[in-house]
C-alpha positions as CSV (number, residue, x, y, z in Angstrom):
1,X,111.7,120.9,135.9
2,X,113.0,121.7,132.5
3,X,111.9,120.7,129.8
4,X,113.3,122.1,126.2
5,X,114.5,125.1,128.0
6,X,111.2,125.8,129.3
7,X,109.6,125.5,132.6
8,X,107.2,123.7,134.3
9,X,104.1,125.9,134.8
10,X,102.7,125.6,138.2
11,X,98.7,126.9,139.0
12,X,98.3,128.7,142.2
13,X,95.0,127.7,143.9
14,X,93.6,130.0,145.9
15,X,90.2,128.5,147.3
16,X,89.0,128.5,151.0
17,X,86.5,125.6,150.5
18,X,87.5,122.5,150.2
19,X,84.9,120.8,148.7
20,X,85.6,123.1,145.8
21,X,89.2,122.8,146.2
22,X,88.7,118.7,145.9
23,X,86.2,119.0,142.8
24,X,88.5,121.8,141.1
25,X,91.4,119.6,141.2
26,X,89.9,116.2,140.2
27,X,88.0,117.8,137.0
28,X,90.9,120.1,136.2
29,X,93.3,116.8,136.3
30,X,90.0,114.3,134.3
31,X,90.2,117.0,131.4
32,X,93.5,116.8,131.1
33,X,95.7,119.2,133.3
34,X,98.1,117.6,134.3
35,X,100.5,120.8,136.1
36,X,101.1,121.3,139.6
37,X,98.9,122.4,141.3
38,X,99.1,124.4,144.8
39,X,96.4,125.3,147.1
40,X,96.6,128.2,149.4
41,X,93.3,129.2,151.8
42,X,93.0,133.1,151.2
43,X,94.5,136.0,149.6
44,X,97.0,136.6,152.4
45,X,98.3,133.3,152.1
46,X,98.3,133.3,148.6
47,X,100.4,136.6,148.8
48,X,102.9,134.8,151.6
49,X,103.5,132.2,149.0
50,X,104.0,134.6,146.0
51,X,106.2,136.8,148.1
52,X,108.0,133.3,149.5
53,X,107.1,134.4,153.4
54,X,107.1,131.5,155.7
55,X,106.0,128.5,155.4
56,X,106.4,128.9,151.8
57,X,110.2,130.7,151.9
58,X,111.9,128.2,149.6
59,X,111.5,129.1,146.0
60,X,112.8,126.0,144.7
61,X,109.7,124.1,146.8
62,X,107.2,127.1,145.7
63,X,107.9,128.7,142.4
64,X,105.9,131.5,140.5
65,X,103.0,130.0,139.4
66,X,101.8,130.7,135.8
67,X,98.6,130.9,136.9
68,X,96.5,132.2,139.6
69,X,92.7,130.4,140.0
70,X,91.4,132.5,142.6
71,X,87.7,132.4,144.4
72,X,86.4,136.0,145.3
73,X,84.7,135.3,149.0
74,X,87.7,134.1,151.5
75,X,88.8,135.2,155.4
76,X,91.7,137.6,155.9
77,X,91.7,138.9,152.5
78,X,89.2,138.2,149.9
79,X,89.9,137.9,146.1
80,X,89.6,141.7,145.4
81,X,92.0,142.7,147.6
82,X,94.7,140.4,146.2
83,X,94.1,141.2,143.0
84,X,94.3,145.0,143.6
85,X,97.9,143.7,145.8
86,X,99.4,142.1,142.8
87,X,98.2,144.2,140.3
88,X,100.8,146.9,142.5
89,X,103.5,144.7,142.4
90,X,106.0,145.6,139.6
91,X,106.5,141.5,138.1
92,X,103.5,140.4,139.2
93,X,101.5,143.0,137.9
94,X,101.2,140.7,134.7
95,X,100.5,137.2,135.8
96,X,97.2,135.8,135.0
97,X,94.6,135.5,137.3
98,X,91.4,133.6,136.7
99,X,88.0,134.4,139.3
100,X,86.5,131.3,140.1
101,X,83.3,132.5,142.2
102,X,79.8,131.3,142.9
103,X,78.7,135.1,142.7
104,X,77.4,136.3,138.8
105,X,76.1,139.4,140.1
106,X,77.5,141.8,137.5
107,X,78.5,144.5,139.6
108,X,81.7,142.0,141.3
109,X,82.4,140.5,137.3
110,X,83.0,144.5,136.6
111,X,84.9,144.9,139.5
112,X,87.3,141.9,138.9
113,X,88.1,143.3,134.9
114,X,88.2,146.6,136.4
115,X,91.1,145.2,138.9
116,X,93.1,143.6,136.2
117,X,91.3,139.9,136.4
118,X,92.0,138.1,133.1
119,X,89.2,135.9,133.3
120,X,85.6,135.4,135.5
121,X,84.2,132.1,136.1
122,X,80.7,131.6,137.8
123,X,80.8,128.3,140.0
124,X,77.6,126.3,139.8
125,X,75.3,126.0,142.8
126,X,74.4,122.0,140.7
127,X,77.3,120.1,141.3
128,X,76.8,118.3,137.6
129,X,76.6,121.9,136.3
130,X,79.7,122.8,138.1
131,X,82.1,119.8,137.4
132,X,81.0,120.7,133.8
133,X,82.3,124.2,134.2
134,X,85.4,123.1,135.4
135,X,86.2,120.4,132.7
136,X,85.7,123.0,130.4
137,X,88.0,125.2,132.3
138,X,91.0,123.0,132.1
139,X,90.0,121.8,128.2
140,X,90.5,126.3,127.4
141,X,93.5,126.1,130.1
142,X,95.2,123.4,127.7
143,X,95.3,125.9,124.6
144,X,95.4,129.5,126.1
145,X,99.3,131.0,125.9
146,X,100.7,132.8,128.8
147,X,103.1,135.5,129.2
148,X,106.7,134.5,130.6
149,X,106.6,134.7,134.6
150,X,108.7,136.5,137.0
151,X,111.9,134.4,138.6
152,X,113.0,134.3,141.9
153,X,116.0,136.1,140.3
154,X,114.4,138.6,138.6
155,X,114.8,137.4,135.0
156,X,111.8,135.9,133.2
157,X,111.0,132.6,132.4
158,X,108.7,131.1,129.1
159,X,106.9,127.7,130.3
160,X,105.6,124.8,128.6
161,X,101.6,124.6,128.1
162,X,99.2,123.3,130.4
163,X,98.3,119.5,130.2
């Protein structure tokens, strides 16, 4: 949808668990993100969707996100090897990609910068502690600026904030 020239932005969830995949969407939407929101299973998936393979081959019905939420730990391919995929390929080199992982240990947070990740967030074991990180989350996801994403047609497109 358009909307003063500028396009909807659209998160791309990639999240095998969905107990997390339930809790990251109600807290993102309670603290005020209001975007679409699609969820994929793993990184292959997640690349299907980006590339517009089936089931996702209509890019009207699945556009570029803006934003990639993406846990590290997933079957097929895990969140490090997606990363390193689109981080090779040419327009989607640049789009944002946030880790959302229960793992801190320091050696996979220097691994995800070293990849290209733009962001690294822990996930709580405490659920309270966890739908707290979340809502804070969306609250930085309503004020951070992105960079204009790829089209379908090869031509760029700005968007309008999150929320």
């Amino acid at each position: 949808m358009e909307e003063g020239g500028k396009r909807a932005v659209t998160i791309l969830l990639v999240e095998d668990d969905d107990g997390h995949a339930r809790l990251l969407e109600r807290n993102l939407r309670r603290s005020g993100v209001l975007n679409r929101l699609v969820r994929v299973r793993d990184g292959q998936e997640a690349l299907d969707y980006l590339h517009h393979a089936p089931p996702f081959d209509d890019p009207a019905a699945n556009p570029v996100p803006s934003l990639v939420l993406l846990d590290v730990r997933m079957p097929r391919m895990d969140g490090f090897d997606f990363l390193a995929h689109i981080r090779r390929a040419g327009p989607l080199a640049r789009l944002p990609v946030i880790m959302l992982t229960s793992t801190d240990n320091q050696r996979e947070i220097d691994r995800a910068y070293e990849l290209g990740a733009n962001g690294y967030v822990v996930k709580p074991v405490q659920i309270e502690s966890f739908i707290d990180r979340i809502r804070k989350l969306g609250m930085f996801l309503e004020i951070v600026e992105f960079p204009n994403r790829p089209s379908h047609d090869g031509s760029e497109r700005t968007h309008r904030p999150l929320g």
